[in-house]
C-alpha atoms as a printed R data frame, in Angstrom:
    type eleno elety resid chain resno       x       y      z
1   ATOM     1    CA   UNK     A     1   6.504  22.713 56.343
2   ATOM     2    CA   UNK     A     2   7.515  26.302 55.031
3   ATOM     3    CA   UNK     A     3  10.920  25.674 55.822
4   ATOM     4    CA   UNK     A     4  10.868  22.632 53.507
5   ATOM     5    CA   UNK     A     5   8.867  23.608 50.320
6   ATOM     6    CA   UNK     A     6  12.276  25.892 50.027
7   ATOM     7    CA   UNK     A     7  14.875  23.463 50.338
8   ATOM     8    CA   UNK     A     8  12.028  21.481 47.151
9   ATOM     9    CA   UNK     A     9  12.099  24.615 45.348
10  ATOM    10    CA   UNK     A    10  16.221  24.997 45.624
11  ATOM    11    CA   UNK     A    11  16.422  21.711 44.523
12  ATOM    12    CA   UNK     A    12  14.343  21.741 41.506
13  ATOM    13    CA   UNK     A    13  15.954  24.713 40.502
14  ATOM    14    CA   UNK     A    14  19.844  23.142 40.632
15  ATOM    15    CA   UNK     A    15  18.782  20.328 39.166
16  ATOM    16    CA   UNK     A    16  17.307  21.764 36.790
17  ATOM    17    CA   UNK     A    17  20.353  24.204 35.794
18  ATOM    18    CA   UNK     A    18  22.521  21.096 35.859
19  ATOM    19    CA   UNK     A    19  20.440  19.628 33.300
20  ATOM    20    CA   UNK     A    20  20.790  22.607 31.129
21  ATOM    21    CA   UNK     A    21  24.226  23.051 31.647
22  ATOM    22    CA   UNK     A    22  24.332  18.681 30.229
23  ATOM    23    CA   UNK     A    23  22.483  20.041 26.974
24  ATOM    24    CA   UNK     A    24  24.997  22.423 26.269
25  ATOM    25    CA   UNK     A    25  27.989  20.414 26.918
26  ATOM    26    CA   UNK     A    26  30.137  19.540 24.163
27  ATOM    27    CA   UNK     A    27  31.495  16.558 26.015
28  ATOM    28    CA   UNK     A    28  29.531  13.715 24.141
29  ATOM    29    CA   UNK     A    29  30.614  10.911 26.556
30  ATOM    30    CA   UNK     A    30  29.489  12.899 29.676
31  ATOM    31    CA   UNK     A    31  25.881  13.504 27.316
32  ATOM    32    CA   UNK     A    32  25.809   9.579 26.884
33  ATOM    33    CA   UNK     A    33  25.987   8.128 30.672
34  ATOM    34    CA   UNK     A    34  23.654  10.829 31.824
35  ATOM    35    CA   UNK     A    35  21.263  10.092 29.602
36  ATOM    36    CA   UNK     A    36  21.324   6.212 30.299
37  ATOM    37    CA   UNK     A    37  21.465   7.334 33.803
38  ATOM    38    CA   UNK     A    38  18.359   9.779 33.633
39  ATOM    39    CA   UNK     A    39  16.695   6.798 31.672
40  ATOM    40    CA   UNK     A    40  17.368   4.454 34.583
41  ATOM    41    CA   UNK     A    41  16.061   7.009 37.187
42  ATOM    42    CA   UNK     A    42  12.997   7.115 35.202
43  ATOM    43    CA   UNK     A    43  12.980  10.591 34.361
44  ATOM    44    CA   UNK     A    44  11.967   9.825 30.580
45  ATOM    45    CA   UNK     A    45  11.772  13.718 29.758
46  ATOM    46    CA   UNK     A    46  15.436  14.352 30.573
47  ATOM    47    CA   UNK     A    47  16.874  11.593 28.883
48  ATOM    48    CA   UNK     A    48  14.766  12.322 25.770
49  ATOM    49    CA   UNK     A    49  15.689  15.518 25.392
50  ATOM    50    CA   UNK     A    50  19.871  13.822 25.535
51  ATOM    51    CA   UNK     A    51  19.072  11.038 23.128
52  ATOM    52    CA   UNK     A    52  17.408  13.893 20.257
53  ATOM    53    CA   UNK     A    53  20.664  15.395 20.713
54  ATOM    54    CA   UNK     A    54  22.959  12.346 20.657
55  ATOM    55    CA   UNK     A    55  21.207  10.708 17.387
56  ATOM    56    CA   UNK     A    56  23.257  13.019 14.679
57  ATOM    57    CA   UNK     A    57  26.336  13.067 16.533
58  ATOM    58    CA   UNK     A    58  26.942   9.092 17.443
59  ATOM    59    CA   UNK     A    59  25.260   8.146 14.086
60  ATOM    60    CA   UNK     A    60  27.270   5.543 12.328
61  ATOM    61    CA   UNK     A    61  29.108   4.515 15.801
62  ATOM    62    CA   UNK     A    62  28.340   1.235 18.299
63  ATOM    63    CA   UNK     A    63  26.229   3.547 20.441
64  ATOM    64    CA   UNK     A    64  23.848   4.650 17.874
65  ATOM    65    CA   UNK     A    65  21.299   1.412 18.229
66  ATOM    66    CA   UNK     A    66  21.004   2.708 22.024
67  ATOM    67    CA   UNK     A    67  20.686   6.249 21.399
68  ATOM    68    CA   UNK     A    68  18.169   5.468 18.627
69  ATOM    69    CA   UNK     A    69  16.079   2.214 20.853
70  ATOM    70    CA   UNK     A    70  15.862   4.411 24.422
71  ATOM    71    CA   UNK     A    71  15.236   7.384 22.772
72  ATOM    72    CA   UNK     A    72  11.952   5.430 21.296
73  ATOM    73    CA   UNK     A    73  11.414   3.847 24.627
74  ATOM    74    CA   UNK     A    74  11.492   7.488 26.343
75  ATOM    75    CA   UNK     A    75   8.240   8.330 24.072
76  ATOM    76    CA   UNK     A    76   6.374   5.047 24.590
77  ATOM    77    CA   UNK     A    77   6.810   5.529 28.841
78  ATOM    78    CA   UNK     A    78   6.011   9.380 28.124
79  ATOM    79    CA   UNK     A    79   2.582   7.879 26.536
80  ATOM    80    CA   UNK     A    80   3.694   9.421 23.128
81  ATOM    81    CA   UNK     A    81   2.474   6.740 21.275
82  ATOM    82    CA   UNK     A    82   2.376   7.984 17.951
83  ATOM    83    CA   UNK     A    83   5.916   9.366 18.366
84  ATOM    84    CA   UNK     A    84   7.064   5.772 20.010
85  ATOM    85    CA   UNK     A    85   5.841   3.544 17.077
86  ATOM    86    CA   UNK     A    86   7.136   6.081 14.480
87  ATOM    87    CA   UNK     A    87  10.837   6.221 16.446
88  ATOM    88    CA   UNK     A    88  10.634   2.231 16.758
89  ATOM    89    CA   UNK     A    89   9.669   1.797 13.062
90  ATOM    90    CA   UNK     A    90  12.719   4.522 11.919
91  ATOM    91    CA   UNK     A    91  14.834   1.877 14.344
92  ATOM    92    CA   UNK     A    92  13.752  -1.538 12.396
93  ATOM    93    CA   UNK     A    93  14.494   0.050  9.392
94  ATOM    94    CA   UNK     A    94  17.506   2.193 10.280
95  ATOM    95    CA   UNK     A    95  19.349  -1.140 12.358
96  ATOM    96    CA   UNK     A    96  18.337  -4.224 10.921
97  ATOM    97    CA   UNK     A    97  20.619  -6.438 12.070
98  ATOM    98    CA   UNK     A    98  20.619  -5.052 15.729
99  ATOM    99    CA   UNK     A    99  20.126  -6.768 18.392
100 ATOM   100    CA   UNK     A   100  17.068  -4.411 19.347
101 ATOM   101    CA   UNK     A   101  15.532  -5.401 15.948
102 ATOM   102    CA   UNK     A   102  12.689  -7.824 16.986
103 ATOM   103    CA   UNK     A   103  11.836  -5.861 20.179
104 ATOM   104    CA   UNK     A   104  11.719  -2.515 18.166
105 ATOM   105    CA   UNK     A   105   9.224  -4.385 15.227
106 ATOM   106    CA   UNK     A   106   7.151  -5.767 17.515
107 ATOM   107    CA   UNK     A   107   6.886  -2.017 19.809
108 ATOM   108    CA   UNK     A   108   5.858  -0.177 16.669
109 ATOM   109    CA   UNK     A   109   3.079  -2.533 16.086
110 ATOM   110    CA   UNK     A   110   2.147  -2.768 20.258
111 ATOM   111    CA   UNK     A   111   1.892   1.336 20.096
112 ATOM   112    CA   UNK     A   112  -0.243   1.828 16.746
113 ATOM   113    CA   UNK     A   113  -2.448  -1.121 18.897
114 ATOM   114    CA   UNK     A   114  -2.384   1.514 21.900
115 ATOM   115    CA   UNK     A   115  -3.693   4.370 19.711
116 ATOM   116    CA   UNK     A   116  -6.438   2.374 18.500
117 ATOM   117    CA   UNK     A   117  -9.943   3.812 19.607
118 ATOM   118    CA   UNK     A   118 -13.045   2.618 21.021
119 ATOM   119    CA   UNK     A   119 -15.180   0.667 18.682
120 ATOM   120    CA   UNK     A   120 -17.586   3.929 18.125
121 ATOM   121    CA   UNK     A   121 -14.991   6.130 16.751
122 ATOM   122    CA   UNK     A   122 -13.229   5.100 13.259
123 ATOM   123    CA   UNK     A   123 -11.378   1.954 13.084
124 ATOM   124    CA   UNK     A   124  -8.191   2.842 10.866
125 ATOM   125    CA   UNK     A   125  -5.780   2.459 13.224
126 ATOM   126    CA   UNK     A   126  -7.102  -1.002 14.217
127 ATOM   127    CA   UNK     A   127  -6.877  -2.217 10.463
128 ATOM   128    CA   UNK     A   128  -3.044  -0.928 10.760
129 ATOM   129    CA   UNK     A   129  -2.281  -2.526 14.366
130 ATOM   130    CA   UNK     A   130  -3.693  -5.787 13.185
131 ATOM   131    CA   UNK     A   131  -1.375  -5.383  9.400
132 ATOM   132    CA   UNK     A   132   1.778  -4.720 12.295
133 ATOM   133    CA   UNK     A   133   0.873  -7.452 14.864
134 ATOM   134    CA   UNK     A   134   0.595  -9.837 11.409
135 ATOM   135    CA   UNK     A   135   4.105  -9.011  9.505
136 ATOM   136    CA   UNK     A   136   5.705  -9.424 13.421
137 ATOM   137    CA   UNK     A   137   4.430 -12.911 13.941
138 ATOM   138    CA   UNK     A   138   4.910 -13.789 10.675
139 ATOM   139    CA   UNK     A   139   9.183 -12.668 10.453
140 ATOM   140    CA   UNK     A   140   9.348 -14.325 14.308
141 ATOM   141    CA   UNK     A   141   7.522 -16.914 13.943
142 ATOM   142    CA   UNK     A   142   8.915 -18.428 17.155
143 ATOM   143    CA   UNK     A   143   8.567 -15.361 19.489
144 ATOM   144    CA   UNK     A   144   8.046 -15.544 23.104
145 ATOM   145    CA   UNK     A   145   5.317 -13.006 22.583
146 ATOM   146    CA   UNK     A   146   3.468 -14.641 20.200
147 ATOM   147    CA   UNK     A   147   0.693 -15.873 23.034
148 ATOM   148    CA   UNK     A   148   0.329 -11.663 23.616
149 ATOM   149    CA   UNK     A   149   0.249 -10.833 19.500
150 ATOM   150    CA   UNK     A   150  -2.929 -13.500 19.456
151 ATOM   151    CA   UNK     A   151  -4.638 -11.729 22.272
152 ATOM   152    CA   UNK     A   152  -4.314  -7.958 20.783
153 ATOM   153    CA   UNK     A   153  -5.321  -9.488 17.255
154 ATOM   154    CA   UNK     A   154  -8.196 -10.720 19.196
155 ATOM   155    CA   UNK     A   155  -8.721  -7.740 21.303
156 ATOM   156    CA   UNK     A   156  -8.852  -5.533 17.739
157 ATOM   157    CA   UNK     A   157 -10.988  -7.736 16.198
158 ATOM   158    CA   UNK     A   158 -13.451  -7.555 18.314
159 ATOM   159    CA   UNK     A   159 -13.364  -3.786 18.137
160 ATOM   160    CA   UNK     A   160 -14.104  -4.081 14.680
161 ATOM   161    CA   UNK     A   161 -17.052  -6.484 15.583
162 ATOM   162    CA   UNK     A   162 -18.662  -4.252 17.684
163 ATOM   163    CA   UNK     A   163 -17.893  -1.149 15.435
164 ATOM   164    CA   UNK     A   164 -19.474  -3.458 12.737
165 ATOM   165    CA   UNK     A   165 -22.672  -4.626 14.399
166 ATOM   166    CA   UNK     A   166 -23.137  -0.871 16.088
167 ATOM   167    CA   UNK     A   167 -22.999   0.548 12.455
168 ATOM   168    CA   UNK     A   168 -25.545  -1.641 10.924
169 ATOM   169    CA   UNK     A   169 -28.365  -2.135 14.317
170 ATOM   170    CA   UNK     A   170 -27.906   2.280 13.895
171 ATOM   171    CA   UNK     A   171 -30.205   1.619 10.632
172 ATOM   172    CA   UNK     A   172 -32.581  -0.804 12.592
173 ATOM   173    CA   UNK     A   173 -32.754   1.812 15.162
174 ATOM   174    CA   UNK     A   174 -33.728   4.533 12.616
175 ATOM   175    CA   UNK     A   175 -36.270   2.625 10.970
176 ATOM   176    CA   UNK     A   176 -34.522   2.019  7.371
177 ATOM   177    CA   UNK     A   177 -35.232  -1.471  7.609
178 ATOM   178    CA   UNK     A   178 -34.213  -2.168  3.750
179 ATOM   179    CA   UNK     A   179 -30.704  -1.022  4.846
180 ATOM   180    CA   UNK     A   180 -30.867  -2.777  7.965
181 ATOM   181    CA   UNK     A   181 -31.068  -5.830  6.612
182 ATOM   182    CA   UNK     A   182 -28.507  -5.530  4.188
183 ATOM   183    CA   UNK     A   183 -26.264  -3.485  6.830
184 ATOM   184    CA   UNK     A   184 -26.923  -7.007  9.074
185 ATOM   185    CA   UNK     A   185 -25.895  -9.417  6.430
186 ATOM   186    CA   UNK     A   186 -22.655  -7.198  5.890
187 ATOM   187    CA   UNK     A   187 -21.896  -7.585  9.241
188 ATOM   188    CA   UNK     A   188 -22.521 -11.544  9.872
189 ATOM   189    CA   UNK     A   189 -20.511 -12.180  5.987
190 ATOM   190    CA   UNK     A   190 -17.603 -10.470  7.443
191 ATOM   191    CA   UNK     A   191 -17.814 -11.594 11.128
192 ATOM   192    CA   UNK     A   192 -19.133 -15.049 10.845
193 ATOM   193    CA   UNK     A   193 -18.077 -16.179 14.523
194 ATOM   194    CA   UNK     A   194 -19.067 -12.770 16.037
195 ATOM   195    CA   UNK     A   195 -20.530 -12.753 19.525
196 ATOM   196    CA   UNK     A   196 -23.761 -10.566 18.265
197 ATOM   197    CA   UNK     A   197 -25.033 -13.558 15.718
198 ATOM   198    CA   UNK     A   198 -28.346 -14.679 17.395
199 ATOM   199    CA   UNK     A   199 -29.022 -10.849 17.691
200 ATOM   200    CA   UNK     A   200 -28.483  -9.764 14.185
201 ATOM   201    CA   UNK     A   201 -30.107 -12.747 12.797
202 ATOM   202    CA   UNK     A   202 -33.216 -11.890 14.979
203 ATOM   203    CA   UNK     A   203 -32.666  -8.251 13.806
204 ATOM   204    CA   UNK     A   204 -32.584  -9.283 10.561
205 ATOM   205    CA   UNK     A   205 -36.138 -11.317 10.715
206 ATOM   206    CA   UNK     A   206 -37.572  -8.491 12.397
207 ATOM   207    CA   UNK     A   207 -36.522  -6.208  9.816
208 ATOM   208    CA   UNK     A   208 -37.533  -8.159  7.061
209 ATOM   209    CA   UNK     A   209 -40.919  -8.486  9.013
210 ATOM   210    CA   UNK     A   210 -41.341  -4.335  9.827
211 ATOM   211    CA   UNK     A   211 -40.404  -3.812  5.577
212 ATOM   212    CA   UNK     A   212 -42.876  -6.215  4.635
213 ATOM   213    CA   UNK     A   213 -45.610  -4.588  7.083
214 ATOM   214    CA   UNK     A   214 -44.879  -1.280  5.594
215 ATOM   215    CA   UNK     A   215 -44.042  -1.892  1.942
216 ATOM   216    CA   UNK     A   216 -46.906  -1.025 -0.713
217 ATOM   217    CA   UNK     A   217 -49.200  -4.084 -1.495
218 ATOM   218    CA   UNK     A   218 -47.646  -5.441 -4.437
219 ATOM   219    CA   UNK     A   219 -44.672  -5.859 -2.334
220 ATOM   220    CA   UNK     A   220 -45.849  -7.775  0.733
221 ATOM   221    CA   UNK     A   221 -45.918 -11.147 -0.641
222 ATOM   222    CA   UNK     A   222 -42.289 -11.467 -1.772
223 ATOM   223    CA   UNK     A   223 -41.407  -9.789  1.822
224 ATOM   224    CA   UNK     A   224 -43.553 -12.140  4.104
225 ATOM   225    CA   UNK     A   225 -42.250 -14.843  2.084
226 ATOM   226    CA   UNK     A   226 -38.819 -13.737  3.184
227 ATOM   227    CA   UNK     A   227 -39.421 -13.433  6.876
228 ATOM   228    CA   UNK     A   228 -40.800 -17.006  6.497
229 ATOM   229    CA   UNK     A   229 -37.529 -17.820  4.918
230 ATOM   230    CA   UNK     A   230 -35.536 -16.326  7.800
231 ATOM   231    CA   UNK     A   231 -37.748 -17.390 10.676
232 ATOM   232    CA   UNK     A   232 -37.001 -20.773  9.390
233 ATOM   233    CA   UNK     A   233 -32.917 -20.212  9.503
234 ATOM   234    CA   UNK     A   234 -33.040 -18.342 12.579
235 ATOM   235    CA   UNK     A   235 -34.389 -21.258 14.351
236 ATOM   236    CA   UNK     A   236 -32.361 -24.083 12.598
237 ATOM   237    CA   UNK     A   237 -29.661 -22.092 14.117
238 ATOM   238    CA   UNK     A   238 -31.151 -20.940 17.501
239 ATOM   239    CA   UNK     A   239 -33.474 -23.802 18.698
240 ATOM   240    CA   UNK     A   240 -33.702 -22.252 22.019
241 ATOM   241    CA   UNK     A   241 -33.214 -18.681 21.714
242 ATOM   242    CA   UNK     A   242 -34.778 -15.694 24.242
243 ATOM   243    CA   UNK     A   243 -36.203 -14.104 20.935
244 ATOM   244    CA   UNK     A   244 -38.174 -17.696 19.722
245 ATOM   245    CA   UNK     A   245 -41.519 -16.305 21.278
246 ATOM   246    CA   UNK     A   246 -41.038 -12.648 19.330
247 ATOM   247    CA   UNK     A   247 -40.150 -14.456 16.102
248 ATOM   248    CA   UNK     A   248 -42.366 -16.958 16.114
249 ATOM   249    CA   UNK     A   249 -45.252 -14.299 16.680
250 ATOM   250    CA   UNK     A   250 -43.361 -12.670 13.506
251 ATOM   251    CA   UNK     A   251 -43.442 -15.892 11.447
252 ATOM   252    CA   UNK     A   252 -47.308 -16.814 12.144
253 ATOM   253    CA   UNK     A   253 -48.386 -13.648 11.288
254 ATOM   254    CA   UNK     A   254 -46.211 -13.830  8.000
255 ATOM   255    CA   UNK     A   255 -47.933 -17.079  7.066
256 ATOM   256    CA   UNK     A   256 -51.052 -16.039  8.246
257 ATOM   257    CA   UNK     A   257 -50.715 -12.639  5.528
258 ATOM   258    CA   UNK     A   258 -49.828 -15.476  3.121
């Protein structure tokens, strides 16, 4: 075993100095096939650092799509996804009428999808994935990856369902039922198939129930009379729902205050 972390070491290092010695070659040709070859080997950081230099120099030539598509390619399997959908958007625009066009559009949108965050965190990039995914299916209209642009539009939506629903049950949780129930209402106007609906249209009884119990006097009329109004819609809509017992406890006691 010592005898062999050596002979590793010894070949890291001339590898390494024949990489080098690539990068400052003049001989563009030689650059070229080493970097396609480095590409195929997988060794994305290599081949990179080729293609950066390559991109000025064979600009305007039949090798410039490549230099300009792998190079991209090199940041998306190096997890640079920011850098990927920048390089593949620069591409779309740069080479139009390449035959990397379609594949580059739709890679820009798949990597601003890949930087999108969990549905606690700010939902920018999702709005921007979901704009790409949109303008790709609707200039290839006939794409063989159209089946995989509906599931990430899905996929994002929902994101933005649960960032939507977390954000308004937070003012439930903290008691500000006013806001909660306008928060709530937000929610279900945007997302009016979203998978929370029996649970923020119990939330929004309850709250109108809790505001009523704590407004002033002169104010609890008008508020029963609204949790009467949504006990009644809540169970037009949800017959058989788990919360029927809780908001039927709700709406008694409203009618009973009337």
């Amino acid at each position: 075993m010592k005898r062999f972390i050596p002979l590793i070491l010894l070949i890291v290092i001339v590898s390494s100095c024949k990489y080098e010695k690539i990068l400052k070659s003049r001989d563009y040709r030689l650059k070229y096939d080493k970097a396609l070859e480095y590409y195929a080997e997988e060794d994305y950081m290599r081949a990179e650092g080729i293609f950066e230099q390559l991109k000025p120099v064979l600009k305007g030539t039949v090798q410039a799509d490549t230099v300009f598509f792998y190079g991209a390619y090199c940041n998306y399997y190096q997890k640079n996804y920011l850098l990927a959908a920048h390089y593949f958007n620069e591409f779309k625009n740069a080479f139009g009428n390449s035959p990397f066009a379609e594949e580059s559009e739709y890679m820009s949108a798949y990597c601003t999808y890949l930087q999108t965050p969990r549905s606690s965190l700010d939902q920018t990039n999702t709005y921007q994935a979901i704009s790409a995914i949109s303008i790709y299916m609707s200039r290839y209209p006939n794409s063989g990856r159209s089946g995989e642009c509906i599931r990430i539009i899905e996929d994002l939506r929902n994101k933005l369902i649960d960032k939507s629903f977390q954000s308004a049950k937070l003012y439930y949780d903290l008691g500000n039922y006013k806001a909660s129930i306008i928060a709530l209402n937000i929610s279900l106007d945007d997302f009016p198939e979203t998978k929370y609906r029996e649970e923020i249209m119990y939330l929004i009884l309850r709250s109108k129930f809790l505001l009523a119990e704590n407004s002033v006097p002169y104010k609890k009329i008008e508020r029963y009379q609204s949790t009467v109004d949504e006990y009644y819609s809540f169970l037009d809509e949800f017959p058989e729902s788990g919360y029927m017992e809780d908001a039927t406890g709700m709406f008694n006691s409203s009618k009973l205050k009337l």
